[in-house]
Z-matrix of the N, CA and C atoms (Angstrom, degrees):
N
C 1 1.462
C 2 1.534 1 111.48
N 3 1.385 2 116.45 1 -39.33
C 4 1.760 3 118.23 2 -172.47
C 5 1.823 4 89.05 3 -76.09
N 6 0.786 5 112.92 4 -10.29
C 7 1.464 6 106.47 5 -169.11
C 8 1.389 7 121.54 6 -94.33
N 9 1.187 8 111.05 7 -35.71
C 10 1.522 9 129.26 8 156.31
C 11 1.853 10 108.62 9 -75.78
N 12 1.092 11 110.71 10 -42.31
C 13 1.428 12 106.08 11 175.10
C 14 2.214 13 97.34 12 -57.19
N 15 1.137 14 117.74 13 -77.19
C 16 1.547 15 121.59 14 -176.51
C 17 1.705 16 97.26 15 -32.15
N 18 0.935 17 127.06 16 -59.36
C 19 1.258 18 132.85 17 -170.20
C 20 1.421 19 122.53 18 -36.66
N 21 1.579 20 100.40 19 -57.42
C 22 1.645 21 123.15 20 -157.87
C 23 1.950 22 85.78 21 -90.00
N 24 1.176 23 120.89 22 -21.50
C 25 1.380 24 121.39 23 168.51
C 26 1.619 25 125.46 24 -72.98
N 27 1.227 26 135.70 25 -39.99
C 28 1.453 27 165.37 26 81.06
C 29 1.954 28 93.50 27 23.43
N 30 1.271 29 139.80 28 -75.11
C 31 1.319 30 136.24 29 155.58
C 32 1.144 31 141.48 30 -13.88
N 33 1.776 32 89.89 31 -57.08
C 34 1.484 33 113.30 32 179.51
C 35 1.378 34 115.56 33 -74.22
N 36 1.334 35 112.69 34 -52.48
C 37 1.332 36 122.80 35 172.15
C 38 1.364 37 99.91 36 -45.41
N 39 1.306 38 142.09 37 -54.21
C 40 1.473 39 122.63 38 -128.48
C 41 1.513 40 88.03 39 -90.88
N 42 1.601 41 104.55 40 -39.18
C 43 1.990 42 113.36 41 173.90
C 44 1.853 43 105.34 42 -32.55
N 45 1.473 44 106.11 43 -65.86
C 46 1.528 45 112.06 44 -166.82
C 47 1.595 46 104.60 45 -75.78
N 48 1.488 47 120.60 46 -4.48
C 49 1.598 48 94.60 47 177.42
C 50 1.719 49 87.84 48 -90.44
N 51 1.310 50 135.53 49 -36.11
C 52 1.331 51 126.33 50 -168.55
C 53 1.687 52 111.99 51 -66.33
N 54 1.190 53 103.19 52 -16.57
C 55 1.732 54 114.90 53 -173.79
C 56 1.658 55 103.73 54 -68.86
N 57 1.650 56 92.90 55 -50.79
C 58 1.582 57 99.38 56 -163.55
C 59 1.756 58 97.17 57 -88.11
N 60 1.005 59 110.79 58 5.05
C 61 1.952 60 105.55 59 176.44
C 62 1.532 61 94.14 60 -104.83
N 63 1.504 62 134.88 61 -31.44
C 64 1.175 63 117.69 62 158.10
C 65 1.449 64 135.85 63 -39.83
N 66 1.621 65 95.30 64 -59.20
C 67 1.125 66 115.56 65 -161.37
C 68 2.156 67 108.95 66 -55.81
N 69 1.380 68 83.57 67 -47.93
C 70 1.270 69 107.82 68 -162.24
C 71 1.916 70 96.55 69 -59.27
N 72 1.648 71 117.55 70 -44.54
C 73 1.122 72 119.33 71 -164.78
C 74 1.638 73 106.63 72 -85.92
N 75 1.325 74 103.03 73 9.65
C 76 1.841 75 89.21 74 -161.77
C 77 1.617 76 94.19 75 -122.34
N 78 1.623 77 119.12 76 -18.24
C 79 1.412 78 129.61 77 152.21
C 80 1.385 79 99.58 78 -43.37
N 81 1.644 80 115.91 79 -79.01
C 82 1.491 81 124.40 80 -164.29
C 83 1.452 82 119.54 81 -51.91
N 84 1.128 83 131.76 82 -45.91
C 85 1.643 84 146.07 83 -165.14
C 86 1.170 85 107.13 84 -112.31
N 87 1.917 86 133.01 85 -37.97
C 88 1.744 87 112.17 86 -160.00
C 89 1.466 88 90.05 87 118.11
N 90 1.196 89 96.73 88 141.10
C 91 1.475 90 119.02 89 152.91
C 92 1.208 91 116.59 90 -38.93
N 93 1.320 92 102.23 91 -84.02
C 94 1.928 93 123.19 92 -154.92
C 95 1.924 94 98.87 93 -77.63
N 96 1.426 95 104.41 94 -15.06
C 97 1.811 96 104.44 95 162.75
C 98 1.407 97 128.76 96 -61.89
N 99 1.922 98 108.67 97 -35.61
C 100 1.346 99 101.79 98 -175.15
C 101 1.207 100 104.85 99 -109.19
N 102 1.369 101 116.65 100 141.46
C 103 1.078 102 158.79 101 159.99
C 104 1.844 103 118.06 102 -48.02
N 105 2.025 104 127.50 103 113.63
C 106 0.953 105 98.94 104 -174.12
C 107 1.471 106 118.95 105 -67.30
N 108 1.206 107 125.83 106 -16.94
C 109 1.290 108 119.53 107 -176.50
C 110 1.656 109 118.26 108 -66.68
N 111 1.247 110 118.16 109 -34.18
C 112 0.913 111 120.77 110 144.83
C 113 1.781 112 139.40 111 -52.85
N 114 1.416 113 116.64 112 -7.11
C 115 1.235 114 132.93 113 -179.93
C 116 1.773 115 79.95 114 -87.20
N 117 1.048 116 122.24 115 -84.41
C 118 1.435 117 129.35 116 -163.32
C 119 1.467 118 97.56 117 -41.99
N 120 0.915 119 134.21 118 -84.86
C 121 1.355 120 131.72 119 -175.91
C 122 1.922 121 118.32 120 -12.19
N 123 1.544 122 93.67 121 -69.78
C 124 1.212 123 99.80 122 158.16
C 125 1.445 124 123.62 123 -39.71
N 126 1.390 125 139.57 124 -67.43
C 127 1.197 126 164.11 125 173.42
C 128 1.235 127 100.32 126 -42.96
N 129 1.632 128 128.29 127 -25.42
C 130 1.353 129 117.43 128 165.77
C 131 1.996 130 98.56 129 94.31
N 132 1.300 131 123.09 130 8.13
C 133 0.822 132 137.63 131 151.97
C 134 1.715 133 144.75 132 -54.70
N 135 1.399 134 129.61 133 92.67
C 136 1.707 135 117.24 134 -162.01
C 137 1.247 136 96.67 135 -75.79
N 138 1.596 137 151.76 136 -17.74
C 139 1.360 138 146.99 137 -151.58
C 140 1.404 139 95.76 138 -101.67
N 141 1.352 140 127.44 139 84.85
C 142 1.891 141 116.02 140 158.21
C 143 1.270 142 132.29 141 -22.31
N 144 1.621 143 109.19 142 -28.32
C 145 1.356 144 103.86 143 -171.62
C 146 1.853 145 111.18 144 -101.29
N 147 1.562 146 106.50 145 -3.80
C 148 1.207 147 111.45 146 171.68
C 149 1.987 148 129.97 147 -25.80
N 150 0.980 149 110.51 148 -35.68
C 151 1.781 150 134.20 149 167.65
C 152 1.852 151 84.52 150 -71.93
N 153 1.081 152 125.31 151 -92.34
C 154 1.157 153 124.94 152 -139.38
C 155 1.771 154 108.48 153 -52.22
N 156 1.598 155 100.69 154 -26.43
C 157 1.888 156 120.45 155 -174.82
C 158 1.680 157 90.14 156 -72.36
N 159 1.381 158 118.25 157 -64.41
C 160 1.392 159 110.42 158 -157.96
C 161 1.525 160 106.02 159 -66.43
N 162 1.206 161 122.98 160 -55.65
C 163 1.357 162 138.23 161 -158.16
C 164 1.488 163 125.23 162 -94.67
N 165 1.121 164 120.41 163 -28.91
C 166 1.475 165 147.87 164 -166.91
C 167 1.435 166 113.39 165 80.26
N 168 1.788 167 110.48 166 -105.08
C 169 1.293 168 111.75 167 -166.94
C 170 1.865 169 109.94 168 -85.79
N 171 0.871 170 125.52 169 175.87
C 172 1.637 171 123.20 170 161.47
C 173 1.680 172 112.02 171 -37.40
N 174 1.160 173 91.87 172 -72.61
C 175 1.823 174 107.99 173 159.20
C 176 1.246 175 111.89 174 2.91
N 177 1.260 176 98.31 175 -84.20
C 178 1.409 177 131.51 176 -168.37
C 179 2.082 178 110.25 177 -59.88
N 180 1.268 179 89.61 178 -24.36
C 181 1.798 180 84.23 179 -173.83
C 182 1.661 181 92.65 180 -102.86
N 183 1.267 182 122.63 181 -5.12
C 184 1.424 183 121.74 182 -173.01
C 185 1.508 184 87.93 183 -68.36
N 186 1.625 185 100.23 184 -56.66
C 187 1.632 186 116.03 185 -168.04
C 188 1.921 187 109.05 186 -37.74
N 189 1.307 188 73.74 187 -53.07
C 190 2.209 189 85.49 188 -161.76
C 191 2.037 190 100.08 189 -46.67
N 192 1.929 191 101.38 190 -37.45
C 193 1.448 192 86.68 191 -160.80
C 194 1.172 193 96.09 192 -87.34
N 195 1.511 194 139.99 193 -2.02
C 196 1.678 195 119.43 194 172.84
C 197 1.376 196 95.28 195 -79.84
N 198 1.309 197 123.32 196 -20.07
C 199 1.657 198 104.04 197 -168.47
C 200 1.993 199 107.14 198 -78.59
N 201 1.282 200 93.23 199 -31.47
C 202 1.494 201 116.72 200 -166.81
C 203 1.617 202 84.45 201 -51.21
N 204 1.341 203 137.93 202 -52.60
C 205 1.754 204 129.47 203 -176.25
C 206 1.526 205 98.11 204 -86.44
N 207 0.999 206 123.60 205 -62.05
C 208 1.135 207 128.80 206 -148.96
C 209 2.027 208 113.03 207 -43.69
N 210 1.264 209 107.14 208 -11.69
C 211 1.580 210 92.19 209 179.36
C 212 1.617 211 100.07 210 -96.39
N 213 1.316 212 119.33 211 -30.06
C 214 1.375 213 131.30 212 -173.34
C 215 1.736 214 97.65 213 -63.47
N 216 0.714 215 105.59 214 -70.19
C 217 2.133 216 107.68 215 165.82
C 218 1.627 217 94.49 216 -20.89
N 219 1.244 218 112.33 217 -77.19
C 220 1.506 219 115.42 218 -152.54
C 221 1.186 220 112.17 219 -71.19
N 222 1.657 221 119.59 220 -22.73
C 223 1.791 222 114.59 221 163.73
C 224 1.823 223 95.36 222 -57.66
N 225 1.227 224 119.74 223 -45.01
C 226 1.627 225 106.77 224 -159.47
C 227 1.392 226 118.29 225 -67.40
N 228 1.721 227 98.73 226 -31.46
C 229 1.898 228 118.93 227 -172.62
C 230 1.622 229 86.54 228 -54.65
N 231 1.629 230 114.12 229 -70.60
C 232 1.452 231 121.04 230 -162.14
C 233 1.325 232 102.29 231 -54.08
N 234 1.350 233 150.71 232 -48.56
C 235 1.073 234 145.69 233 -162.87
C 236 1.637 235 107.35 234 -67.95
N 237 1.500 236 122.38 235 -26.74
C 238 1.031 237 109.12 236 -177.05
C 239 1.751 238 117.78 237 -104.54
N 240 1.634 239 98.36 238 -2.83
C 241 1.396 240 104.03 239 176.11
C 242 1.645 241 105.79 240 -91.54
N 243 1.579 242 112.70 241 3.23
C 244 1.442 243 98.73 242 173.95
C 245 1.729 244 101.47 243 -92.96
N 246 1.175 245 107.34 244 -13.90
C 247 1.773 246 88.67 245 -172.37
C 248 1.377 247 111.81 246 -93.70
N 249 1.695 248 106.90 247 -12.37
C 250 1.670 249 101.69 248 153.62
C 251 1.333 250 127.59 249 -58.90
N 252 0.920 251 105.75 250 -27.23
C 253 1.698 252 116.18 251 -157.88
C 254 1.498 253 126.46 252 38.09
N 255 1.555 254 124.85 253 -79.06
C 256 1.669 255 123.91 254 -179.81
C 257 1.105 256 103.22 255 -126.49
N 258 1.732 257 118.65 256 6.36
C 259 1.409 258 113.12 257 159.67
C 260 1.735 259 133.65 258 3.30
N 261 1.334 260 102.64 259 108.06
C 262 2.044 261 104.33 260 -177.98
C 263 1.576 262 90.94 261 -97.11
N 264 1.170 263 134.03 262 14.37
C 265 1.681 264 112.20 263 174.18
C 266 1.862 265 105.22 264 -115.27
N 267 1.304 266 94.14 265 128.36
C 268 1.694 267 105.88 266 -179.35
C 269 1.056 268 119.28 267 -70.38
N 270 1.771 269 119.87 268 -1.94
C 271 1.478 270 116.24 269 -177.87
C 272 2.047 271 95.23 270 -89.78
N 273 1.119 272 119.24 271 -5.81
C 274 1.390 273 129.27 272 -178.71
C 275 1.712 274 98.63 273 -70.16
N 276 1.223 275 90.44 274 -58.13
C 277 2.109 276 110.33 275 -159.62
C 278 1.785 277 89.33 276 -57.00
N 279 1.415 278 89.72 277 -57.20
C 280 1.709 279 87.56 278 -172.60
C 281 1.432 280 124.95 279 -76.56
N 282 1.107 281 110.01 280 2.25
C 283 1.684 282 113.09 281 153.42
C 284 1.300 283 119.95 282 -93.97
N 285 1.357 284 124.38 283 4.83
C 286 1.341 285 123.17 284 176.24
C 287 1.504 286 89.92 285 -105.36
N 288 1.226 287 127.31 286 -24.64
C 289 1.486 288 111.77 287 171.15
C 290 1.347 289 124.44 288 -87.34
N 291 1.467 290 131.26 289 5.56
C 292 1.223 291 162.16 290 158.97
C 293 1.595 292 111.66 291 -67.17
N 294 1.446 293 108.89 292 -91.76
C 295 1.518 294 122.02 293 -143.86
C 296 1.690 295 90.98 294 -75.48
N 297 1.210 296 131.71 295 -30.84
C 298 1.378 297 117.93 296 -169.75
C 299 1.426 298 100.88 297 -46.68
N 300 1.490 299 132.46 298 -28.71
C 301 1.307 300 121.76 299 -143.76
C 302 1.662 301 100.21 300 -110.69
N 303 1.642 302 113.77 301 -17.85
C 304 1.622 303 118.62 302 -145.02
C 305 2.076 304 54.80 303 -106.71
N 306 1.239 305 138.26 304 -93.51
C 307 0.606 306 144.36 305 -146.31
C 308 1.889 307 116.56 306 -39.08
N 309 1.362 308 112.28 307 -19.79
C 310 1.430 309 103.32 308 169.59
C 311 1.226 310 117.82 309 -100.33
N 312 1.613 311 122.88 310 -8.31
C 313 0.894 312 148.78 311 -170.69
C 314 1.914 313 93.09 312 -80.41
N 315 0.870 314 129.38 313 -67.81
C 316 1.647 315 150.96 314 145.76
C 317 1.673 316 89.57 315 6.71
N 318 1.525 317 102.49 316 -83.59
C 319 1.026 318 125.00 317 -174.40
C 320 1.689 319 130.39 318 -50.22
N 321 1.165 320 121.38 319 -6.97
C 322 1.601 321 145.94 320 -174.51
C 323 1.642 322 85.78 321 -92.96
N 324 1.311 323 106.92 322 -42.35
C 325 1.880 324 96.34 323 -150.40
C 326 1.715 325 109.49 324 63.87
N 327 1.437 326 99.30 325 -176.08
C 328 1.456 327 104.33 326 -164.82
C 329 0.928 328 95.02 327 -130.84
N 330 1.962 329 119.42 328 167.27
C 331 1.728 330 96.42 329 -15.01
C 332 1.610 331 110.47 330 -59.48
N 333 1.196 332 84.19 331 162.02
C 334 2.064 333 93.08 332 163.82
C 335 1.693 334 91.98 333 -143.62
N 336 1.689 335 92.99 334 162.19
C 337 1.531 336 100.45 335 -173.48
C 338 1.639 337 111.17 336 -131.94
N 339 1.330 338 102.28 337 10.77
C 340 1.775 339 116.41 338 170.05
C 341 1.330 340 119.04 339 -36.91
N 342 1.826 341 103.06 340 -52.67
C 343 1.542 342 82.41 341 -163.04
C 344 1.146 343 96.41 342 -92.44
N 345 1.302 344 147.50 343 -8.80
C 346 1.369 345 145.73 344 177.06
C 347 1.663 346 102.94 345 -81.37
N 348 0.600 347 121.28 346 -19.53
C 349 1.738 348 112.04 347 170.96
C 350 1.719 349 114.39 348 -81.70
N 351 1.386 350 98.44 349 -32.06
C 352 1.632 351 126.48 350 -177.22
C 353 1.652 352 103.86 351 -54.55
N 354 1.814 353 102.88 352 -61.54
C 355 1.139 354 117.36 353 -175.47
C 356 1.270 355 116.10 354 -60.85
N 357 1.497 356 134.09 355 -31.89
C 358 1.165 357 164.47 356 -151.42
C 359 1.603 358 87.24 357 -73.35
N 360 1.630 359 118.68 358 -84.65
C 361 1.020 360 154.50 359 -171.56
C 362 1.436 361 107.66 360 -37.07
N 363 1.579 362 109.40 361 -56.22
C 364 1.562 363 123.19 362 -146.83
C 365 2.127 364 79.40 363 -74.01
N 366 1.010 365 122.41 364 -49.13
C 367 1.643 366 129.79 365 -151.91
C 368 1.512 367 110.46 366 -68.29
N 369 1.848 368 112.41 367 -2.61
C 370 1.158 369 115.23 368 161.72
C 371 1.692 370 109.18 369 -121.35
N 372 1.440 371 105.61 370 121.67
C 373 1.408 372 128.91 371 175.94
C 374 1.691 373 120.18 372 -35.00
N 375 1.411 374 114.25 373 -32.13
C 376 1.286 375 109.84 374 -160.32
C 377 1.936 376 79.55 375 -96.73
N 378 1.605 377 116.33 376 -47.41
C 379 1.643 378 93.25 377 -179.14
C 380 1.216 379 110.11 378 -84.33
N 381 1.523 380 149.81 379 37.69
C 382 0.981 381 135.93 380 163.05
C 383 1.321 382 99.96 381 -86.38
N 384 1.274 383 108.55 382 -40.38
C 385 2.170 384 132.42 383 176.59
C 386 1.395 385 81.81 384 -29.28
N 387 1.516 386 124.19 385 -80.25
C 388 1.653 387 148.26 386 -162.61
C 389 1.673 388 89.18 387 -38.38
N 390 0.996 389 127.90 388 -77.40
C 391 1.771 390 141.18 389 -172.83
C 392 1.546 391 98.81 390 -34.51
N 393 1.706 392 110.48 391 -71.84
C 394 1.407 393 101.23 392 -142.03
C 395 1.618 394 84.53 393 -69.62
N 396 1.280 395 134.07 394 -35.73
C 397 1.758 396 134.41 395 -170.30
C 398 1.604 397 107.89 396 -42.51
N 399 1.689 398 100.96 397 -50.20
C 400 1.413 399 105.77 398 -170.38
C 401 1.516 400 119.30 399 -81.29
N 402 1.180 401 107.78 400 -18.53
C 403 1.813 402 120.14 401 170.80
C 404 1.870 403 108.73 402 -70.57
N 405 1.289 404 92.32 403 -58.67
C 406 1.629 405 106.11 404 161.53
C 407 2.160 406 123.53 405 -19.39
N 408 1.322 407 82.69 406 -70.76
C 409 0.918 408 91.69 407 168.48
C 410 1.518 409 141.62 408 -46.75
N 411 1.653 410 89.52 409 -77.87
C 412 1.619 411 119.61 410 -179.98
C 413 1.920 412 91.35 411 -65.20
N 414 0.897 413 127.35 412 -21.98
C 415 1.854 414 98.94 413 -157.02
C 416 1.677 415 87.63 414 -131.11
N 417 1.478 416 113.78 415 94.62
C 418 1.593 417 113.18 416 165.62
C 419 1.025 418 101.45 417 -59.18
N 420 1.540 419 143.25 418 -43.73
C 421 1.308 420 138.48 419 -126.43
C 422 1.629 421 114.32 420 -71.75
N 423 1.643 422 95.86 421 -37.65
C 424 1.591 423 109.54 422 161.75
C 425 1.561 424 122.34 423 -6.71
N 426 1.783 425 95.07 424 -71.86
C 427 1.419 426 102.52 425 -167.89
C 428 1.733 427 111.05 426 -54.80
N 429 1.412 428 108.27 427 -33.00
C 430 1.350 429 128.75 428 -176.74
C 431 1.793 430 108.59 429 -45.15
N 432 1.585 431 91.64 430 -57.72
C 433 1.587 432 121.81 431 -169.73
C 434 1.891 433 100.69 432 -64.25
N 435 1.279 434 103.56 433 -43.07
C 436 1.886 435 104.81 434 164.57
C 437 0.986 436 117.92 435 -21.84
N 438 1.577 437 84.63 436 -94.70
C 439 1.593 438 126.25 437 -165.16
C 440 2.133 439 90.25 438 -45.41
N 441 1.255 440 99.90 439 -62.30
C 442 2.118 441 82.26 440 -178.45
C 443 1.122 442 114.50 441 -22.38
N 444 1.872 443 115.47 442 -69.34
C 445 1.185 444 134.41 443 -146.47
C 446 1.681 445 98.14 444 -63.79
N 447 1.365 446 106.20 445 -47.73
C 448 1.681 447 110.72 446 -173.16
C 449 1.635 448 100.35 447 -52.30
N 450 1.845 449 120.54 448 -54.04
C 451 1.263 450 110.26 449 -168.50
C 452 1.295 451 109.92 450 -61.73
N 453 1.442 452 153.78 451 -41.50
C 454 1.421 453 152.50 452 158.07
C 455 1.450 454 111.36 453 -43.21
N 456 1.463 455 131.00 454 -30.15
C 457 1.664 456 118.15 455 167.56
C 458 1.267 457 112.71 456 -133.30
N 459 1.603 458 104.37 457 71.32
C 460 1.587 459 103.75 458 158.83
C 461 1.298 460 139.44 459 -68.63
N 462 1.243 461 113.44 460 -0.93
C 463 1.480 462 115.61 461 160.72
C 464 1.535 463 124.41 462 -118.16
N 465 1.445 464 107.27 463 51.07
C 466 1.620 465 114.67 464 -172.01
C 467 1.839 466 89.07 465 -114.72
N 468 1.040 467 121.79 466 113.21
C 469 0.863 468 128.70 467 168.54
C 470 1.588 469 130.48 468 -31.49
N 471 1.399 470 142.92 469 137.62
C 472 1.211 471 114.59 470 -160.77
C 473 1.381 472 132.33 471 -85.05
N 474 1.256 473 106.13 472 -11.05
C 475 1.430 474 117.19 473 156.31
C 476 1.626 475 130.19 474 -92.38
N 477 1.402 476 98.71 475 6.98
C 478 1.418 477 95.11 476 162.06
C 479 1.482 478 93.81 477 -92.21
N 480 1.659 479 128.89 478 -39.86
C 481 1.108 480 96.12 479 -161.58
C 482 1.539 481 135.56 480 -72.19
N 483 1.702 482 89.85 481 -19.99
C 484 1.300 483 97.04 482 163.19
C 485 1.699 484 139.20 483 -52.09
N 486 1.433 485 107.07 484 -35.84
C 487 0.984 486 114.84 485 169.20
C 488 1.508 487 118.54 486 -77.03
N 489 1.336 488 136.73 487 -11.46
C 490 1.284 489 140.57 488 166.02
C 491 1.650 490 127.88 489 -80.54
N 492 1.695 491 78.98 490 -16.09
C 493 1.474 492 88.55 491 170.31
C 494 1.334 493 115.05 492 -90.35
N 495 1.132 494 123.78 493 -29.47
C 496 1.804 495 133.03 494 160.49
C 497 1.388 496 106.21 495 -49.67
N 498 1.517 497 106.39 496 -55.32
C 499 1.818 498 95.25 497 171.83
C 500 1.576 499 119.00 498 -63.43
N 501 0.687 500 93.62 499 -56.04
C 502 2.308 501 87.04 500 162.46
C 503 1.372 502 127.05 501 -30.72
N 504 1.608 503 78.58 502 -51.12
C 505 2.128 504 84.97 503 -175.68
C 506 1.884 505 101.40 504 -67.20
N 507 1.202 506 105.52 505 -52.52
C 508 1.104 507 104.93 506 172.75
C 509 1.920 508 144.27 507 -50.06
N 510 1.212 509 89.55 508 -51.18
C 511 1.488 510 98.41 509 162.18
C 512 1.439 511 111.60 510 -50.58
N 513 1.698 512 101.44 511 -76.52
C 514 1.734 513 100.97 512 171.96
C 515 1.639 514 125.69 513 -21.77
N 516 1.486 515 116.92 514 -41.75
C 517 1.164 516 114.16 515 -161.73
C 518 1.527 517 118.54 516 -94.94
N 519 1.490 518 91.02 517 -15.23
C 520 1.822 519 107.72 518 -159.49
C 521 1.740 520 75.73 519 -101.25
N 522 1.148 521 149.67 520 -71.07
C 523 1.669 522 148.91 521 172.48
C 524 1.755 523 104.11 522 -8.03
N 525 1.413 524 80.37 523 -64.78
C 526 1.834 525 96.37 524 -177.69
C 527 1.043 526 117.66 525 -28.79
N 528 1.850 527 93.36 526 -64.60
C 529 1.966 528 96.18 527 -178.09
C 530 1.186 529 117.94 528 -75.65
N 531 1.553 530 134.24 529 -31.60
C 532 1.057 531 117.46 530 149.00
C 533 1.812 532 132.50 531 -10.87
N 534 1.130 533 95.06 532 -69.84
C 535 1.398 534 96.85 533 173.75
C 536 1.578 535 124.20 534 -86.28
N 537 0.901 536 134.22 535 -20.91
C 538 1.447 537 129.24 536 -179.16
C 539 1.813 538 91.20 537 -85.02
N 540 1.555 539 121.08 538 -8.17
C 541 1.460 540 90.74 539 169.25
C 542 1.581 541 102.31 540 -105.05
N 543 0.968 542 118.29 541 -20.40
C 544 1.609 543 103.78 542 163.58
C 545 1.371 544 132.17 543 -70.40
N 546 1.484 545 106.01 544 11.86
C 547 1.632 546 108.03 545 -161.29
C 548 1.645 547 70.61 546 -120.41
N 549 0.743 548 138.95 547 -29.06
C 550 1.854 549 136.44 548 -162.17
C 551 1.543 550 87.99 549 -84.34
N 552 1.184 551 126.07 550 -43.55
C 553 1.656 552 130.25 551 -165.32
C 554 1.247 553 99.24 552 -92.07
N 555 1.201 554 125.35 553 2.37
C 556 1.670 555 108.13 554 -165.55
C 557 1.294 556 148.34 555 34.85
N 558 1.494 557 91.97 556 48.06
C 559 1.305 558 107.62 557 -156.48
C 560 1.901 559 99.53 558 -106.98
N 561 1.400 560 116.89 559 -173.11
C 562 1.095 561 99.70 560 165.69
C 563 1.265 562 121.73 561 -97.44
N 564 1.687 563 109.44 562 -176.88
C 565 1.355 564 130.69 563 -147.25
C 566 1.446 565 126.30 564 -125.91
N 567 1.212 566 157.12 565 101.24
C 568 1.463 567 134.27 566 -155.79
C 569 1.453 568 111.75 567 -78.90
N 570 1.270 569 114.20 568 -11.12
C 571 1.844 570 124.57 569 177.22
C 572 1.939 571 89.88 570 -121.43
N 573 1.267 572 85.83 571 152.98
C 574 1.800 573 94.82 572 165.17
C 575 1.219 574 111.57 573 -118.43
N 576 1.297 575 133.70 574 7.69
C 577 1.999 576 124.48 575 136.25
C 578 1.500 577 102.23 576 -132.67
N 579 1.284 578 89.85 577 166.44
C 580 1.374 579 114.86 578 166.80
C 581 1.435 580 111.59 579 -37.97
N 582 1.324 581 122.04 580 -69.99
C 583 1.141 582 142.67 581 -173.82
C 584 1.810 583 113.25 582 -53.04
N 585 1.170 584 124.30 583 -27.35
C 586 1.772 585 145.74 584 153.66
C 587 1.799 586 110.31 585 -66.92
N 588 1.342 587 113.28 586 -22.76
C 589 1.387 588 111.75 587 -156.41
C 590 2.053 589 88.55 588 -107.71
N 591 1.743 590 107.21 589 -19.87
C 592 1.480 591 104.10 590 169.70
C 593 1.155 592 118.73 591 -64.37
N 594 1.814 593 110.70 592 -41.81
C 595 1.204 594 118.72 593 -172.02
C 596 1.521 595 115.81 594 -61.55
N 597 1.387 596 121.30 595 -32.98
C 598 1.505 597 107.37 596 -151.82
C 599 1.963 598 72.77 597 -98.81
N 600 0.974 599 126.98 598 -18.81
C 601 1.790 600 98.84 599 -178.96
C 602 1.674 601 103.96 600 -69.39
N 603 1.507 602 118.99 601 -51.25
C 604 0.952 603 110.56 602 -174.44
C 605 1.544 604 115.41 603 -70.11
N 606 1.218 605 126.05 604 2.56
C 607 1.590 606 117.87 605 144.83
C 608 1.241 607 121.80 606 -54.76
N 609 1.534 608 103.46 607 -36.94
C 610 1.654 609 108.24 608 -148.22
C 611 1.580 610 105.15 609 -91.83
N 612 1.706 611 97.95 610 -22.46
C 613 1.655 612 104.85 611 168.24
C 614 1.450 613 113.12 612 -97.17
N 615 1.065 614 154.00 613 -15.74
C 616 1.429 615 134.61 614 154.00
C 617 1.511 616 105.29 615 -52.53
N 618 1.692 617 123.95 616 -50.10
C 619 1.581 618 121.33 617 172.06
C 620 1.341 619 102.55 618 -13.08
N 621 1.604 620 101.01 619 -92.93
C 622 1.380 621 144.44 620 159.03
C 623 1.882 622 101.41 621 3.07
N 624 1.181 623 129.47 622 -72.77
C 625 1.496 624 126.65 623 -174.94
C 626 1.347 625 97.38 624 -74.74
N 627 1.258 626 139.03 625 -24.54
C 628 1.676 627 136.70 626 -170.25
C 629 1.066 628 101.05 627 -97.03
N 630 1.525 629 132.46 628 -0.41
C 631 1.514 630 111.61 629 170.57
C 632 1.695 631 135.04 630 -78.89
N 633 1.110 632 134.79 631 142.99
C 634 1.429 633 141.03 632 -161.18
C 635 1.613 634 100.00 633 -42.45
N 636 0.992 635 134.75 634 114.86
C 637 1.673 636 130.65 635 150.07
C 638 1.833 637 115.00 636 -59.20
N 639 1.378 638 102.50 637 121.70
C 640 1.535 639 124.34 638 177.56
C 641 1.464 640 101.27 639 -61.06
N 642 1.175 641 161.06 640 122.34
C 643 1.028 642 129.95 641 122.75
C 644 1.350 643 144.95 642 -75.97
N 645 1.460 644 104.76 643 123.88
C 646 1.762 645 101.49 644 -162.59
C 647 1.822 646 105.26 645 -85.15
N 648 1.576 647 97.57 646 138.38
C 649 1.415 648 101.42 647 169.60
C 650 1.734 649 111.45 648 -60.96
């Protein structure tokens, strides 16, 4: 039993050093740039095929590291959509679509390579498929986080809102890396926490849903 216990521990470890040598190398270079043997290497690994034993295909280890955040997000989303409760103000909705992310991000300390692996990921179509599937899943709260946003703009047309919600996802994610690569570079910062750097996005996205709709002839 201690032996299988050491073992299946010995596993785990080798899973999370290849996770975080992924993560870290596929932020920096691209997905389809690194190489698994190069994951192992990194990872401190002599077996090349170590990625392909634990994880299977690329695919498949893309999968493990969106899941690897993705439930920790959705404890924070839910935690902060319970203290809204039936909230009528959209600067509420849109801070629950904010801080889940600045806020685990917070929580990594630095460097971290989340949102840059995130961004990485989201900009190819077939792993964004991988993203929205694995968010889907792991984070009901989403639908929760909708339905708010919809009750605060019932008269936003539905393809604007759709498209405003692309600008959300986006800002959020492209902000992110912004800062987690200036915090990796030590460089400077236009907020001095995380938690300063939620606030001025979620200024910039309530703007963002309150702005005038064009209508095109």
């Amino acid at each position: 039993m201690a032996d299988r216990m050491r073992q299946d521990e010995r596993v785990a470890a080798t899973r999370e050093a290849l996770l975080s040598a992924a993560e870290r190398l596929f932020a920096e270079r691209g997905v389809y740039a690194v190489a698994n043997r190069q994951i192992s290497e990194a990872a401190g690994q002599g077996n090349n095929a170590a990625v392909s034993y634990h994880f299977g295909t690329k695919v498949d280890l893309v999968r493990a590291l969106v899941r690897r955040h993705a439930e920790q997000i959705e404890g924070i989303r839910a935690r902060l959509l319970a203290e809204i409760g039936d909230s009528a103000d959209l600067r509420d909705w849109v801070a629950c679509a904010v801080r889940p992310t600045t806020e685990h991000l917070e929580a990594l300390g630095h460097p971290s390579w989340y949102a840059r692996f995130i961004a990485q990921v989201t900009a190819d179509p077939a792993l964004y498929a991988i993203v929205t599937e694995e968010f889907s899943v792991a984070a009901p709260s989403m639908r929760v986080l909708q339905d708010g946003l919809n009750r605060c703009l019932p008269d936003l047309p539905a393809e604007v809102y759709a498209e405003r919600s692309a600008m959300t996802r986006h800002l959020i994610t492209q902000m992110s890396v912004e800062r987690e690569r200036a915090l990796a570079d030590n460089a400077p910062t236009s907020r001095a926490t995380w938690h300063d750097a939620a606030t001025g996005l979620i200024d910039a996205i309530v703007a963002l849903w309150h702005a005038p709709v064009t209508r095109v002839p």
